[in-house]
VEXDREN-2710 file (C-alpha; in Angstrom, 1 decimal):
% VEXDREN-2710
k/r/px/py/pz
1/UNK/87.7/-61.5/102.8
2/UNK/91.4/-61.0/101.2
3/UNK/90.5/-63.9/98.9
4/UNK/87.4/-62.3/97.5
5/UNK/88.9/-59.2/96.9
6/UNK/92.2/-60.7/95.1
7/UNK/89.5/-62.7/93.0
8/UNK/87.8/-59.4/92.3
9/UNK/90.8/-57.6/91.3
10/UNK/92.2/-60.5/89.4
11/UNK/88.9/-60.4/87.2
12/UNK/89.4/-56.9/86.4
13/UNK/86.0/-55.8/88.7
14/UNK/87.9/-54.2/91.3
15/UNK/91.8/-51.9/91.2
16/UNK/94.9/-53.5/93.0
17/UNK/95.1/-53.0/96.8
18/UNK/98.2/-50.8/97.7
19/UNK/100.9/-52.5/98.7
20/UNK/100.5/-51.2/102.3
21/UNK/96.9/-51.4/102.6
22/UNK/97.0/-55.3/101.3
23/UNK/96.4/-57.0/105.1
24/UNK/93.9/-54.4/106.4
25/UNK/90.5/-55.5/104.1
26/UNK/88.6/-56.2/107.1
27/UNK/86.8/-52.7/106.8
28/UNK/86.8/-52.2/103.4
29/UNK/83.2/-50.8/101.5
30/UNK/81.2/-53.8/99.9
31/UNK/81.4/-53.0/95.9
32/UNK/78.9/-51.2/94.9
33/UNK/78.1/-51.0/90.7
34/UNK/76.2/-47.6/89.5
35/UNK/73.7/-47.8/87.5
36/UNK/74.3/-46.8/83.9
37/UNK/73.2/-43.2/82.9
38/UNK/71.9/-42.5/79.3
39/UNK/73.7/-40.6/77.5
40/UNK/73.3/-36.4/77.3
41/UNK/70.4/-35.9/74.7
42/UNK/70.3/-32.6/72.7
43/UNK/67.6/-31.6/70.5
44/UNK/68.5/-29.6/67.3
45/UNK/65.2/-28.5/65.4
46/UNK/67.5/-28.0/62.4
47/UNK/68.4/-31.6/62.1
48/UNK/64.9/-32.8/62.9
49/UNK/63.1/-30.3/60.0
50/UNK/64.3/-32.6/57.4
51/UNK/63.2/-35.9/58.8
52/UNK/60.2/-35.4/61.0
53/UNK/57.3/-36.5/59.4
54/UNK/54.3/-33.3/58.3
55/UNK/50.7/-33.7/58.5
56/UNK/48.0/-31.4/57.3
57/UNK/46.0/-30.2/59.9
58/UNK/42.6/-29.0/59.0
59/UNK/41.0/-29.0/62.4
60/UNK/36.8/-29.9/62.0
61/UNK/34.1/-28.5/63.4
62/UNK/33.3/-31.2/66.1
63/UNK/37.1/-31.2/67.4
64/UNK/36.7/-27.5/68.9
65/UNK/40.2/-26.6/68.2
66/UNK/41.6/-23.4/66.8
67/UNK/43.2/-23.0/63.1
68/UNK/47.0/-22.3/63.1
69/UNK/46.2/-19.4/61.1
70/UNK/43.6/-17.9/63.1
71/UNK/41.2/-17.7/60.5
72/UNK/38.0/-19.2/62.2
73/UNK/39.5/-18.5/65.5
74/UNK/37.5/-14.9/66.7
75/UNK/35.1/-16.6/68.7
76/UNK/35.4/-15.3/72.3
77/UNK/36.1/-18.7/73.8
78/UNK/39.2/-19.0/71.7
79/UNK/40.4/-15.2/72.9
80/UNK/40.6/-16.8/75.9
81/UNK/42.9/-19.3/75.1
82/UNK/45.0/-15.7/73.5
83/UNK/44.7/-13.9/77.0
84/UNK/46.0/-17.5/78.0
85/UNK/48.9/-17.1/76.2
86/UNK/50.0/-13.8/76.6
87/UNK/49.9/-13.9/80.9
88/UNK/52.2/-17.1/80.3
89/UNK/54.3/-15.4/77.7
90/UNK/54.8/-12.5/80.4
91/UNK/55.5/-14.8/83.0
92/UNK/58.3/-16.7/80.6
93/UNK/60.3/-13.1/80.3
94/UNK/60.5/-13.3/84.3
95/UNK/61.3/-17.0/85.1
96/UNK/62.4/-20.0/83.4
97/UNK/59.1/-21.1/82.4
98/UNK/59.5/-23.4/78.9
99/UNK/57.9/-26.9/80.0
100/UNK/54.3/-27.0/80.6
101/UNK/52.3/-29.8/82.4
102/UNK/48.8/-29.6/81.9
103/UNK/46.6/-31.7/83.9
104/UNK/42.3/-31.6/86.4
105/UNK/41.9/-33.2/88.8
106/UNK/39.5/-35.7/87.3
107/UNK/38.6/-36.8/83.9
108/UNK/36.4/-34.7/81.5
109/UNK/37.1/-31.2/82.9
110/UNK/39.0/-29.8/79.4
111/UNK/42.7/-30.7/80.3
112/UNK/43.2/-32.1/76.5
113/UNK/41.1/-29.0/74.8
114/UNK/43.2/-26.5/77.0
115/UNK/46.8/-28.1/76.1
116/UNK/45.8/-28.3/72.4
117/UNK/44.1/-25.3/71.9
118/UNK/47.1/-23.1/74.1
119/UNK/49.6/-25.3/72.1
120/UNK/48.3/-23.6/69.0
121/UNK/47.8/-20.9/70.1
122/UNK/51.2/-20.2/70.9
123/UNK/52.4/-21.6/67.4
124/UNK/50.5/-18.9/65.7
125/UNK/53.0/-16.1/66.9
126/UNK/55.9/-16.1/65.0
127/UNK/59.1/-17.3/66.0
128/UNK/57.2/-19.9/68.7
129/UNK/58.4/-23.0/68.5
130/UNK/56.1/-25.2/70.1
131/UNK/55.9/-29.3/70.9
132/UNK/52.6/-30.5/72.5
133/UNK/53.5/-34.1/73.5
134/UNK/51.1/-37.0/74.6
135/UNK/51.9/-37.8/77.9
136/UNK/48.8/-39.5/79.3
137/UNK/49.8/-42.8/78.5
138/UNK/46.4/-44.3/79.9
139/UNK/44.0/-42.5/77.6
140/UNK/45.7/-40.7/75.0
141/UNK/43.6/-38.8/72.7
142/UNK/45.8/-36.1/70.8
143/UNK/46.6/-38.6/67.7
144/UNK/42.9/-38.5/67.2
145/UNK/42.5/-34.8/67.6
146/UNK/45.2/-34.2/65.2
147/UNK/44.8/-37.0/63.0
148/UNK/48.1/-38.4/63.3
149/UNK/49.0/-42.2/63.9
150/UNK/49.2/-42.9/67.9
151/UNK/52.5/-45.2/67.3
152/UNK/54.9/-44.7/67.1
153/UNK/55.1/-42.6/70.0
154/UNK/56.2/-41.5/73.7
155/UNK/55.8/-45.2/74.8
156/UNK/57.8/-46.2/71.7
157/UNK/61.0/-44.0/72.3
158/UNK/60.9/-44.6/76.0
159/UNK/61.2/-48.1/75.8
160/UNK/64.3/-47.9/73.1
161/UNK/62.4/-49.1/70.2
162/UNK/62.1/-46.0/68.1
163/UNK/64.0/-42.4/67.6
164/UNK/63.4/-38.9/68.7
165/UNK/62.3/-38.3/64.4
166/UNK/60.8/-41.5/64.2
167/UNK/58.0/-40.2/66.8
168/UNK/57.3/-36.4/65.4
169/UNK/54.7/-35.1/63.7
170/UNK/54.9/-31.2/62.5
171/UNK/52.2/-29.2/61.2
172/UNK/52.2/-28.3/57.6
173/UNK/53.3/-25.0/57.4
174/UNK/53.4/-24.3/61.0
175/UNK/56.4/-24.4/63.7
176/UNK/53.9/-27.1/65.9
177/UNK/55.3/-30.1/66.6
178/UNK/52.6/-33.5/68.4
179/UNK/54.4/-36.2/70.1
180/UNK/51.8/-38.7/70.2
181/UNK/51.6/-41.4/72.6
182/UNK/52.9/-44.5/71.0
183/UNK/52.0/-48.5/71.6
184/UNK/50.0/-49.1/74.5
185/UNK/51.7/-49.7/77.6
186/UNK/50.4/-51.8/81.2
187/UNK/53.1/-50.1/82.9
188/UNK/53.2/-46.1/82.3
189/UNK/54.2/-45.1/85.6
190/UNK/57.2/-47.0/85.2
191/UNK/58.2/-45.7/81.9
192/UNK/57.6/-42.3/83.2
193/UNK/60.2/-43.0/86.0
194/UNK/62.9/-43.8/83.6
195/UNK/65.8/-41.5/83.3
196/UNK/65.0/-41.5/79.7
197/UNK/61.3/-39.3/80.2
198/UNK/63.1/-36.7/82.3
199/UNK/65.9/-36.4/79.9
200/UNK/63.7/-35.9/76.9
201/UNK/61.3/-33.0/78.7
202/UNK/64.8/-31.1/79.9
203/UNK/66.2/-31.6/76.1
204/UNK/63.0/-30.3/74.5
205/UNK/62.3/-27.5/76.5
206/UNK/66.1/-26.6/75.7
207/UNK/65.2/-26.2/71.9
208/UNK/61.4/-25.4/71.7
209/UNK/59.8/-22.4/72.8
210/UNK/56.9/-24.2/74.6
211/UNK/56.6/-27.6/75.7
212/UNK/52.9/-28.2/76.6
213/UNK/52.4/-32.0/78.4
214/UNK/48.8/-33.5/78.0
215/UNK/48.9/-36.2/81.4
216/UNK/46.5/-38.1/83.3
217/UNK/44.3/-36.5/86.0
218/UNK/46.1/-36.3/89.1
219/UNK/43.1/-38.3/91.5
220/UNK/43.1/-40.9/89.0
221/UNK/47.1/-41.6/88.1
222/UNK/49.9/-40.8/89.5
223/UNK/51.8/-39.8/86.6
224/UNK/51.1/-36.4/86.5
225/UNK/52.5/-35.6/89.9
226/UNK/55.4/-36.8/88.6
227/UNK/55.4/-35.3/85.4
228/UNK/55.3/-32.0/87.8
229/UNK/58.3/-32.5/89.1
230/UNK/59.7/-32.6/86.0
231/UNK/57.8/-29.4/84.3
232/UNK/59.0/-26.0/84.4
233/UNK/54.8/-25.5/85.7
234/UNK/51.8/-26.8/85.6
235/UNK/48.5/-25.6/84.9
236/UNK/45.2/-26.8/86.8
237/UNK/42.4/-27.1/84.5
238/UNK/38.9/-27.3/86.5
239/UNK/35.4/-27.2/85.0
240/UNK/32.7/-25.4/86.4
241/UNK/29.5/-27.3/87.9
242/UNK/31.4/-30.3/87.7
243/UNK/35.2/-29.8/89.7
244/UNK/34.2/-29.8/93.7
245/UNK/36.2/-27.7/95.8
246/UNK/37.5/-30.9/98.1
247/UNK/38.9/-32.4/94.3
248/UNK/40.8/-29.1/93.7
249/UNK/42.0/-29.2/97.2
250/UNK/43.5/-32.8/96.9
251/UNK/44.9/-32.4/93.3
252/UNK/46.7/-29.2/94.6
253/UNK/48.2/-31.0/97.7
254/UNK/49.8/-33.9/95.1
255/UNK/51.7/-31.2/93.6
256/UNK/54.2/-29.1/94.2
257/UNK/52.6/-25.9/95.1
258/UNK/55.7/-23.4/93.9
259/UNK/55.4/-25.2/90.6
260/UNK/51.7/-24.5/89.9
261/UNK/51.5/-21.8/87.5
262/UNK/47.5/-21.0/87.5
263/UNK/44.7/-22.2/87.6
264/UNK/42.1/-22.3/84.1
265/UNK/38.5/-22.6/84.7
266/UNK/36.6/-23.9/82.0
267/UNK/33.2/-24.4/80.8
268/UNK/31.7/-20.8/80.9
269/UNK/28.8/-20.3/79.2
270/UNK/28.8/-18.2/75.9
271/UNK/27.3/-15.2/77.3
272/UNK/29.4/-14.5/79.8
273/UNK/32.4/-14.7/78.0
274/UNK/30.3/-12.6/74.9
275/UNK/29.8/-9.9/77.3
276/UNK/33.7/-9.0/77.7
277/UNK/33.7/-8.7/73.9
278/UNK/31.2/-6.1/72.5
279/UNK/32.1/-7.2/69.1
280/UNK/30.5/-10.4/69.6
281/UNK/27.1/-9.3/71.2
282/UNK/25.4/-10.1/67.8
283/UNK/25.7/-14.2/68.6
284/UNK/23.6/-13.8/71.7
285/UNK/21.1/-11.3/70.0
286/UNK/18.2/-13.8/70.4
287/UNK/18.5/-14.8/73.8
288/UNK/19.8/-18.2/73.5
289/UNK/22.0/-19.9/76.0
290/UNK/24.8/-21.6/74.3
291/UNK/28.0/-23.3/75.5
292/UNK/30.9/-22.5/74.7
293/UNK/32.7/-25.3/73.3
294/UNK/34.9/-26.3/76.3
295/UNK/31.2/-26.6/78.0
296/UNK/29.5/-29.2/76.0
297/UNK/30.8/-31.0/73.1
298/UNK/28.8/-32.2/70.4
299/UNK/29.6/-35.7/69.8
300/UNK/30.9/-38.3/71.4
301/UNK/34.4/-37.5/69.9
302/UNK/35.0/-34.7/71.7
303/UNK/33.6/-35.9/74.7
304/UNK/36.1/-38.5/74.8
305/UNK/38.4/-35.7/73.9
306/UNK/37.4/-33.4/76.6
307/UNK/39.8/-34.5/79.2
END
């Protein structure tokens, strides 16, 4: 065992035994290397203005998402998505509440519309600083929503082969930043466990307001329970006539309960969300029973968007 160690030490991978200590290596600790940490990553929003890429985003009729200057945005089911953000703004002023996962239990219950349309939401008040990223590796859909490219992306910077500026879009005009999610990828869960993804959510919900994850629903992936433990909180978006109570039950027990913020439940219909706003009784004034948009899209973009 002596020999090893003297062959260890003379190859640099191991510090001189002490003098006194030289015969007694019988019970001495097997080496053990660490693991190399990545270095501390800090976000500065003044370094990134002048390199992150802009896009104009002029949000059509068929995506169901809200203008960043709230023209076009009175509709009742958007208010919602306002009384949204005010409870979560209240709760930020109690507890450390910047990172937000937001995630159904299954597909097709509104997780995507509620992260983008909260997102901007919360980037029409000034002074919000606010990054909705991309996080559901499997089935991304925010590049399309927003019209940006999907790569490079999340996958991208995770995997070393691009930069933090390289994979930012910002709003034209706006203080809303889209992380999109970047090359295709047959291992997500993986590159979610990297020290890497944890390290980018702690550094961004460090410089930005909000930081609103879009993930994978939690009985079909197990990347958003993990994504959880990483959040701040997580909302629970469930869809009514379509979310059974034995789903909701199950996706709660995969997370962790103290880090579950609310939970949203979409798919109202017009009128009852109408009747909370007298100013609006004039759409339902012929007796028709429409959906509100988180109810039933249009086209078969936005059901493909309506995660």
């Amino acid at each position: 065992m002596s020999r090893v160690h003297e062959a260890l030490r003379k190859a640099g991978m191991l510090g001189a035994q002490p003098a006194g200590n030289a015969s007694s290596t019988t019970g001495t600790s097997p080496l053990i290397i660490a693991p190399s940490e990545p270095a501390p990553l800090r976000i500065r929003l003044e370094e990134l203005e002048g390199s992150v890429k802009e896009f104009d985003f002029r949000p059509g009729p068929g995506s169901h998402l809200m203008t960043l200057t709230g023209e076009l945005s009175t509709d009742a089911p958007y208010e919602e998505f306002r009384s949204l953000r005010t409870r979560l703004n209240h709760i930020q002023k109690q507890q450390p509440l910047r990172s937000l996962v937001v995630t159904s239990p299954s597909p097709a219950e509104g997780k995507s519309f509620t992260a983008s349309n909260l997102a901007i939401a919360e980037a029409q008040l000034a002074g919000q600083v606010v990054l909705l990223a991309d996080f559901d590796l499997r089935r991304p859909v925010l590049h399309d929503l927003f019209g940006i490219p999907r790569a490079p992306g999340l996958a991208d910077y995770l995997q070393g082969q691009a930069e933090l500026e390289q994979i930012l879009w910002r709003a034209k005009g706006s203080n809303l930043y889209v992380l999109p999610a970047g090359r295709p990828v047959i291992n997500p869960l993986e590159l979610l466990n990297l020290p890497r993804a944890k390290q980018l959510i702690d550094a961004a919900a460090d410089a930005f307001t909000w930081v609103i994850m879009d993930t994978p629903p939690l009985l079909f992936a197990a990347d958003g329970s993990l994504l959880n433990a990483y959040a701040h909180g997580t909302l629970l978006i469930v869809r009514l006539g379509q979310t059974t109570l034995d789903a909701l039950n199950r996706a709660l027990q995969t997370l962790c309960e103290n880090n579950v913020v609310g939970v949203i439940v979409n798919g109202a219909q017009r009128r009852e969300l109408y009747s909370r706003y007298t100013y609006y009784a004039r759409y339902y004034s012929t007796g028709a029973e429409e959906s509100s948009p988180a109810v039933q899209p249009a086209d078969s973009q936005t059901q493909q968007t309506d995660k």
